[in-house]
TORBA-188010 format. One record per residue (C-alpha): x, y, z. Coordinates in pm, 1 decimal, decimal comma. Layout:
N
xx yy zz
X Y Z
...
***
This chain:
291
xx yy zz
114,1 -1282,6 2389,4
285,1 -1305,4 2754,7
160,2 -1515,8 3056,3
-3,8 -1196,3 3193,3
-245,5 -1238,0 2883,9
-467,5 -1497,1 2795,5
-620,1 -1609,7 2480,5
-983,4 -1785,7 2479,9
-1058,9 -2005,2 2221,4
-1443,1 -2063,5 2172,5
-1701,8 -2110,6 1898,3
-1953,8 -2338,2 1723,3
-1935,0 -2693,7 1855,4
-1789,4 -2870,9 1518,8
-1612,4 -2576,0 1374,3
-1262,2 -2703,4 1456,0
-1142,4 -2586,8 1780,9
-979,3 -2876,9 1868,3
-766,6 -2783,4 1549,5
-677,2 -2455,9 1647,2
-553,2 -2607,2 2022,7
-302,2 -2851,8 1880,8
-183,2 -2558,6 1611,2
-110,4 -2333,2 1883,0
30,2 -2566,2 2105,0
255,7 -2660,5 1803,9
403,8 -2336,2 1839,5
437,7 -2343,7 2184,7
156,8 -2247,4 2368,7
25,5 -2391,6 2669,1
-315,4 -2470,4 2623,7
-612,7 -2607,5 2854,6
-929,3 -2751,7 2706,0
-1254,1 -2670,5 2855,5
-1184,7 -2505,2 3119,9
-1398,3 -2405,4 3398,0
-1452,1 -1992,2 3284,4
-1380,0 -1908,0 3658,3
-1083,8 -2047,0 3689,2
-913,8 -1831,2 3369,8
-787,7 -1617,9 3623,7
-596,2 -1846,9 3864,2
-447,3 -2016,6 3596,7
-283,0 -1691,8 3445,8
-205,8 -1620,8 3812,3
-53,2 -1930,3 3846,0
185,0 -1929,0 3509,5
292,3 -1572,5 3543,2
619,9 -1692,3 3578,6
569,2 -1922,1 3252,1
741,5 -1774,3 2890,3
471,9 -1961,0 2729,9
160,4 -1778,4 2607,3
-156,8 -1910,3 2771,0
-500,9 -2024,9 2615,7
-806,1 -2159,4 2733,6
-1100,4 -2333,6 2501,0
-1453,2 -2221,7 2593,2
-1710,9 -2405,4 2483,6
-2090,2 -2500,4 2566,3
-1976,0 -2827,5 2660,2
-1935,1 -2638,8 2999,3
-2269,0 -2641,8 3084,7
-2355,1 -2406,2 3371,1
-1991,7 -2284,4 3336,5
-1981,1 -2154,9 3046,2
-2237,9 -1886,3 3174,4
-1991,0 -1734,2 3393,9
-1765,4 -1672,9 3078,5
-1921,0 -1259,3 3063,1
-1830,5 -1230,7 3467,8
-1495,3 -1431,1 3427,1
-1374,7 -1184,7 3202,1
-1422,2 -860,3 3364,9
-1272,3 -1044,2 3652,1
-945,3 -1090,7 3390,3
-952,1 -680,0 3366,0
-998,0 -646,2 3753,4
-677,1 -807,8 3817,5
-482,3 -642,3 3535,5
-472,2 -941,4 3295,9
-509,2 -873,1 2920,7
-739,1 -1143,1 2679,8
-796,3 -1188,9 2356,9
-1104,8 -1422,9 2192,8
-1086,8 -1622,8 1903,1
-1425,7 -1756,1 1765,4
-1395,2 -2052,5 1496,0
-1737,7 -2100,2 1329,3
-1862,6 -2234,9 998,3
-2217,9 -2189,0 825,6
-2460,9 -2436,7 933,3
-2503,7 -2675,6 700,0
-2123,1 -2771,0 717,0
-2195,3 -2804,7 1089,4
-2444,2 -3054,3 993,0
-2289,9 -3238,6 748,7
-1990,2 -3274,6 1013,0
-2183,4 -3405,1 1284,6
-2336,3 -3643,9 1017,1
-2070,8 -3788,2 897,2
-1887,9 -3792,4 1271,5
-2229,6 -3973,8 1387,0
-2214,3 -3771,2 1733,1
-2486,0 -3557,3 1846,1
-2484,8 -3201,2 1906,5
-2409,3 -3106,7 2260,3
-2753,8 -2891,2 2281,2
-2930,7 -3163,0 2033,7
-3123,1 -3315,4 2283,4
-3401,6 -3489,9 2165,5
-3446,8 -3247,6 1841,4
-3237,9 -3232,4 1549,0
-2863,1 -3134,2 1469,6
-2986,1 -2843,8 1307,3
-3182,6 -2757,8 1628,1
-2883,9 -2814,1 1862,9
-2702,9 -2586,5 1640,7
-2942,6 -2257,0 1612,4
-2925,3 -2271,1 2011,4
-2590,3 -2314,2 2010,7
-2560,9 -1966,6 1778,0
-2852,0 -1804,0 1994,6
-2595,6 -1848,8 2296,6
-2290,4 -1718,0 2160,3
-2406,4 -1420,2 1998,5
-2270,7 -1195,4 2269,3
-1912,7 -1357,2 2273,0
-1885,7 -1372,8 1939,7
-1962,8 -997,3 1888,6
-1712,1 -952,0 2119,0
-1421,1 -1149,3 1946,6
-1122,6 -1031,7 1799,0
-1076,5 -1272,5 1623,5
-1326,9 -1481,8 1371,8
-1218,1 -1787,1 1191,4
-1450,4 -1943,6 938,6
-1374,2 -2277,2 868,2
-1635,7 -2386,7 648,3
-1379,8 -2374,0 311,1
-1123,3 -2547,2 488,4
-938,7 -2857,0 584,6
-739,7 -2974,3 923,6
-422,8 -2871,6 727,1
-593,3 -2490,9 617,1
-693,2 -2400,5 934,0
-369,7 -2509,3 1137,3
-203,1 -2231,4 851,0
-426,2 -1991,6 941,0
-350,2 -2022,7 1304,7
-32,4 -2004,9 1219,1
-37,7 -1731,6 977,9
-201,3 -1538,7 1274,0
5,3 -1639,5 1603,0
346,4 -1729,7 1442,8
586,1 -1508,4 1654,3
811,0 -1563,2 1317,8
619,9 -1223,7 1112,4
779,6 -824,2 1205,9
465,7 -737,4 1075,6
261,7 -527,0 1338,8
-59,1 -577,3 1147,1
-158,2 -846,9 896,2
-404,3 -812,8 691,9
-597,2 -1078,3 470,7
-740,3 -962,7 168,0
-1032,6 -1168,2 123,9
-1196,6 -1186,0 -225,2
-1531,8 -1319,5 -278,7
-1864,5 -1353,7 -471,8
-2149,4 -1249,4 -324,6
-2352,9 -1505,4 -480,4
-2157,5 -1755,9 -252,2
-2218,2 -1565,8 33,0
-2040,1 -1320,0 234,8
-1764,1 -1415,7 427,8
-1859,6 -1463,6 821,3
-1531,7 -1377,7 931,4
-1463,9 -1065,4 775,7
-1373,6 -737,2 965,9
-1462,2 -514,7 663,6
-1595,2 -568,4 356,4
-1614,1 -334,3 62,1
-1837,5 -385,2 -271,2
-1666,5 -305,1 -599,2
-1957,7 -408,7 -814,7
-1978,5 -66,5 -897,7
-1684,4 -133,9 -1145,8
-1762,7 -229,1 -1509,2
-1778,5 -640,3 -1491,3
-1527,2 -844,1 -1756,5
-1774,5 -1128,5 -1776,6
-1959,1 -945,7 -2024,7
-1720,3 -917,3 -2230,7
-1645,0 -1228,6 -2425,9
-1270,4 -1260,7 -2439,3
-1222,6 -1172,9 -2095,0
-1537,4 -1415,1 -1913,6
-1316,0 -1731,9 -1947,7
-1022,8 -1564,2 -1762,7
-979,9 -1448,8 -1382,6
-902,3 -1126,2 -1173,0
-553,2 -1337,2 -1165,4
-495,4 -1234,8 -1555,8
-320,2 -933,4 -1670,4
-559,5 -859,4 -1929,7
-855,0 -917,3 -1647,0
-668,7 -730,0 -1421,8
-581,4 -401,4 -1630,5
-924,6 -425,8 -1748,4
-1069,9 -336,7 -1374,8
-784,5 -122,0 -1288,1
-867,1 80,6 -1555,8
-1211,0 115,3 -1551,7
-1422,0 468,5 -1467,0
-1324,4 556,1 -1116,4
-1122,4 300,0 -982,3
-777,4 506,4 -954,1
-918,8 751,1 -749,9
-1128,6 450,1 -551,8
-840,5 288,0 -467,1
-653,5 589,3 -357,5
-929,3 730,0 -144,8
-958,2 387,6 -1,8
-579,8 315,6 67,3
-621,5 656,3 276,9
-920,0 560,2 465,8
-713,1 197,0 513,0
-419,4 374,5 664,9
-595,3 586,7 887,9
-825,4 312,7 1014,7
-502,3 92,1 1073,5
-361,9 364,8 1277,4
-645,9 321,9 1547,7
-644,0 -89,9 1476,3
-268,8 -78,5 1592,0
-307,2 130,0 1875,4
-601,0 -110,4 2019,3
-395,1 -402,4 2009,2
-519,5 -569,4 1692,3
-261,8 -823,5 1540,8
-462,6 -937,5 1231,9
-800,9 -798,8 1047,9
-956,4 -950,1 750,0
-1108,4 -710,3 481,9
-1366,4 -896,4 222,2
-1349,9 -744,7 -138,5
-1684,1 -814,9 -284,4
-1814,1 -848,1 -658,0
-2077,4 -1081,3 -777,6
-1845,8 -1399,6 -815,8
-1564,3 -1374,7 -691,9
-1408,0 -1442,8 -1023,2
-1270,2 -1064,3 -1180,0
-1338,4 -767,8 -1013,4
-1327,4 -861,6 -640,8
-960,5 -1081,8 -750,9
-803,2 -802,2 -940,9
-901,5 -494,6 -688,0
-797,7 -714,1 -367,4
-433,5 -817,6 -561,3
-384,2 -446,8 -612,1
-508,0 -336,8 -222,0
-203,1 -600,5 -62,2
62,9 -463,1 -305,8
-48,4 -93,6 -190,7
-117,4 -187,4 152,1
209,8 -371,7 191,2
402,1 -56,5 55,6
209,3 184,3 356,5
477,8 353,3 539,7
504,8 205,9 871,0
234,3 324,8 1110,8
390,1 531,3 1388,8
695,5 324,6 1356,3
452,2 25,4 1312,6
467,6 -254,4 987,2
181,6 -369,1 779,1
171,2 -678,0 596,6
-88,9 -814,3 353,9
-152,9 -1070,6 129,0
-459,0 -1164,1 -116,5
-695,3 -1492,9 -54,8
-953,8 -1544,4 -315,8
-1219,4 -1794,0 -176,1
-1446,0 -1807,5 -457,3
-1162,5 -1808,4 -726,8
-1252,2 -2125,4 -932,2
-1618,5 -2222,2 -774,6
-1798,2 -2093,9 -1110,4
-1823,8 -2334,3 -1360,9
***
């Protein structure tokens, strides 16, 4: 991102994006904390001359201001200046259990509980949020994981003209909040039922060829790694840096490990997108919850 573009930062109050401010500004950013939403413009106005990439954090502690955020940013596309959102949330009882064990109040808490403060918190950010392109759900990670993640997603370092996270997960757990896709593979024969296989993971070759093999998957995965490539096509050419696709089975332990290793080897073999590179890489969030 240039200084004629501007990155806003926003989200659920507890969800980190104090985090994702210092990562960015450790890679050189110049970043302004609750900002007035009116005043996005000036400032990109006012660093065009800046090499530094610019972002702003949005958040309800803005009161009245942060009402203006909708008109704000058609104001950004009046004068010509591109933006991108990033929304950091996390489910709600981490939200609570961070406030709890910070001992602050919510900002929309009032007199009600943290819980409260929180659901009108959501209630108000629905329309950003929908808007994003970027979601970050911090609920499964540390200071440390979520400064990579920023990272992994900003880091002028990558060639890469698309990254994409392969996200597995159990649907028991929940599915992920910051996923761009998901698909369900629990239409592929499960390993847990079969006894030499149950202690092992999607990680394991015997696992792995196991699911690969099964009735249908081939062709799956082929049909699928077409649909990808085609869908990337149209990703790339509206501007989108990173995307997160959720591979689904019921916990996140076999099927949903195996089928996302094999989509980021075949995904990060795609020939380059009208002269554009694709990178992925496989994240398995449930790997290791069952016990």
């Amino acid at each position: 991102m240039g200084s004629n573009e501007v990155l806003v930062i926003t989200g659920m109050s507890g969800a980190g994006r104090s985090t994702v401010a210092h990562a960015l500004e450790d890679l050189g950013w110049y970043v302004v904390d609750n900002l007035p939403p009116s005043m996005i413009a000036n400032l990109c106005e006012m660093a065009v001359k800046s090499p530094a990439a610019i972002a702003v954090v949005i958040d309800v502690r803005g009161g009245q201001f942060f009402d203006d955020l909708t008109k704000s940013l058609a104001d950004l596309a009046e004068r010509n200046i591109a933006r991108r959102i990033l929304f950091v949330d996390a489910s709600d009882d981490v939200l609570v259990r961070r406030f709890e064990a910070t001992r602050r109040p919510h900002p929309l808490q009032g007199p009600d509980r943290i819980l409260d403060g929180i659901v009108k918190e959501r209630a108000r950010l629905a329309d950003v949020r929908s808007a994003a392109d970027f979601v970050i759900d911090s609920s499964a990670l540390n200071i440390h994981q979520l400064e990579a993640k920023i990272d992994e997603i900003f880091s002028s370092a990558s060639d890469s003209d698309l990254r994409v996270n392969i996200l597995s997960f159990g649907y028991k757990y929940g599915i992920p909040v910051d996923a761009d896709l998901v698909m369900d593979c629990r239409f592929i024969a499960n390993p847990h039922w079969i006894p030499e296989l149950r202690p092992m993971t999607g990680l394991d070759k015997p696992v792995s060829e196991n699911v690969l093999a099964s009735a249908n998957v081939q062709d799956f995965l082929s049909k699928y790694q077409s649909l990808f490539e085609t869908m990337a096509t149209g990703f790339i050419q509206e501007g989108r840096k990173y995307l997160t696709l959720a591979i689904g089975c019921t916990g996140g332990k076999h099927r949903s490990v195996a089928i996302s290793e094999e989509l980021a080897k075949r995904f990060s073999t795609l020939h380059p997108v009208n002269g554009k590179n694709i990178s992925a890489q496989a994240v398995h969030r449930d790997l290791g919850r069952e016990v």
